[in-house]
C-alpha positions as CSV (number, residue, x, y, z in Angstrom):
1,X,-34.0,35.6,38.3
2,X,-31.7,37.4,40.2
3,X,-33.6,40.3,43.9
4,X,-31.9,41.4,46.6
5,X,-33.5,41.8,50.4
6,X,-31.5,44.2,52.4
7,X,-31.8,43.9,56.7
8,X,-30.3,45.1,59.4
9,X,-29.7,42.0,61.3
10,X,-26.1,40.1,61.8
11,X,-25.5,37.2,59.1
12,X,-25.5,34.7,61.4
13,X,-29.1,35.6,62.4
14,X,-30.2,36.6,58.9
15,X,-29.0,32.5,57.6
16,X,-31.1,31.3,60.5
17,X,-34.1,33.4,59.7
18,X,-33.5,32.2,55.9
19,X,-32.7,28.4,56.5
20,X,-35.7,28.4,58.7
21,X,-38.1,30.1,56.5
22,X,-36.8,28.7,52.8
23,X,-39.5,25.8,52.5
24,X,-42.5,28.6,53.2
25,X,-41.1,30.7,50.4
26,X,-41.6,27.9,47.2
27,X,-44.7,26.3,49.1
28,X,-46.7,30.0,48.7
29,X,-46.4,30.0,45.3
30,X,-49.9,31.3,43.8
31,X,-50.0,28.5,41.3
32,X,-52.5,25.9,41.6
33,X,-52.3,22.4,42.0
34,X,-48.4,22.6,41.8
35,X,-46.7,21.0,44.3
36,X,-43.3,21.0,45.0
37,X,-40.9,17.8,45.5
38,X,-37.2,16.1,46.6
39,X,-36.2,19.2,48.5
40,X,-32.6,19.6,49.9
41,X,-30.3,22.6,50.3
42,X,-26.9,22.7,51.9
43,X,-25.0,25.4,53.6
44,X,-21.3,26.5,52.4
45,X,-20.5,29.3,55.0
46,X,-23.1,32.1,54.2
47,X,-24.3,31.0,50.8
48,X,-27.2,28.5,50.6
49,X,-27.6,26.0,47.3
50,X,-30.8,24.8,47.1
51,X,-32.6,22.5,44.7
52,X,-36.4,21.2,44.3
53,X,-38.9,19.4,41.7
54,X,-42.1,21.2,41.0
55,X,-44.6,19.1,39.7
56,X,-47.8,20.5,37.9
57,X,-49.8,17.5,36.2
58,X,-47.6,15.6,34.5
59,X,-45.3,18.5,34.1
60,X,-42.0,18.1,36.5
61,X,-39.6,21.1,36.2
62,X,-36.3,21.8,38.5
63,X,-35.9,24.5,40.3
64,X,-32.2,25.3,41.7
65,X,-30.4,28.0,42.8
66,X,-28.4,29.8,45.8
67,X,-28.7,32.4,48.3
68,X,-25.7,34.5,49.8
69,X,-26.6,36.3,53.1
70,X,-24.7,38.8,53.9
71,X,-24.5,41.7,57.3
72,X,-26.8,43.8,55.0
73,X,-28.2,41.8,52.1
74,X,-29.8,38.2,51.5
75,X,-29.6,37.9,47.4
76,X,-31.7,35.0,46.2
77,X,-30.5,33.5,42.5
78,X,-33.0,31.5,41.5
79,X,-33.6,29.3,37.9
80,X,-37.4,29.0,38.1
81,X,-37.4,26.8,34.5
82,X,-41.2,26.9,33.2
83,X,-42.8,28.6,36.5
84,X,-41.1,31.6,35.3
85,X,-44.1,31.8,32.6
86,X,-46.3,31.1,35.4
87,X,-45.4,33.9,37.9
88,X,-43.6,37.1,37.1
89,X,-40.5,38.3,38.8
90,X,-41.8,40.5,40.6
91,X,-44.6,38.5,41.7
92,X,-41.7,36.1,43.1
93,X,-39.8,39.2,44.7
94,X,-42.8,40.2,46.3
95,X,-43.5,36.9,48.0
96,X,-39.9,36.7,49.1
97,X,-39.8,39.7,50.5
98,X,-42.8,38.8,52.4
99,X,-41.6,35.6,53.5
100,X,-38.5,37.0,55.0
101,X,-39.1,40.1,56.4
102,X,-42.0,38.8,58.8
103,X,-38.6,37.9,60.7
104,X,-36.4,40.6,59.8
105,X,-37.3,44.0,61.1
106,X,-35.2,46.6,61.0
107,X,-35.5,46.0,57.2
108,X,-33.8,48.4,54.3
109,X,-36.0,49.2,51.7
């Protein structure tokens, strides 16, 4: 699944916002009892690859995917695997959305 976030901060702000809010974002997932694993993400200029296990029972899916941050936009691309039955895109938009823009006033709709 593919959103955009628009905001009126620089990049350089808007990638700290992101890199310091990124864990919250996959942690509030309303699914219970999933927990998610073997988290790492690296930084090529302004875009973000991320990658992470969720585990729910003895199900383990990978999740992977990048975000580009840009003056105006943070665009998340994410391949949610089997959690994508379990939570709609939107419902994934919507808690993005409110996981960034606590820290981005000034937001575009």
């Amino acid at each position: 699944m593919r959103f955009t976030i628009g905001h009126r901060k620089t990049s350089q702000v808007a990638i700290q916002i992101v890199d310091a809010t990124f864990d919250d974002l996959f942690k509030g997932l309303p699914i219970a009892l999933l927990q998610i694993t073997n988290q790492h993400r690296s930084w090529n200029g302004s875009v973000m690859t991320f990658g992470m296990t969720a585990t729910l029972a003895f199900l383990q899916n990978p999740i992977r995917g990048t975000v580009e941050v840009t003056d105006r936009e943070i665009t998340i691309d994410a391949d949610l695997g089997m959690i994508e039955k379990l939570i709609s895109k939107e419902k994934f938009r919507t808690l993005a959305e409110g996981t960034f823009r606590r820290l981005l006033p000034g937001k575009i709709p």
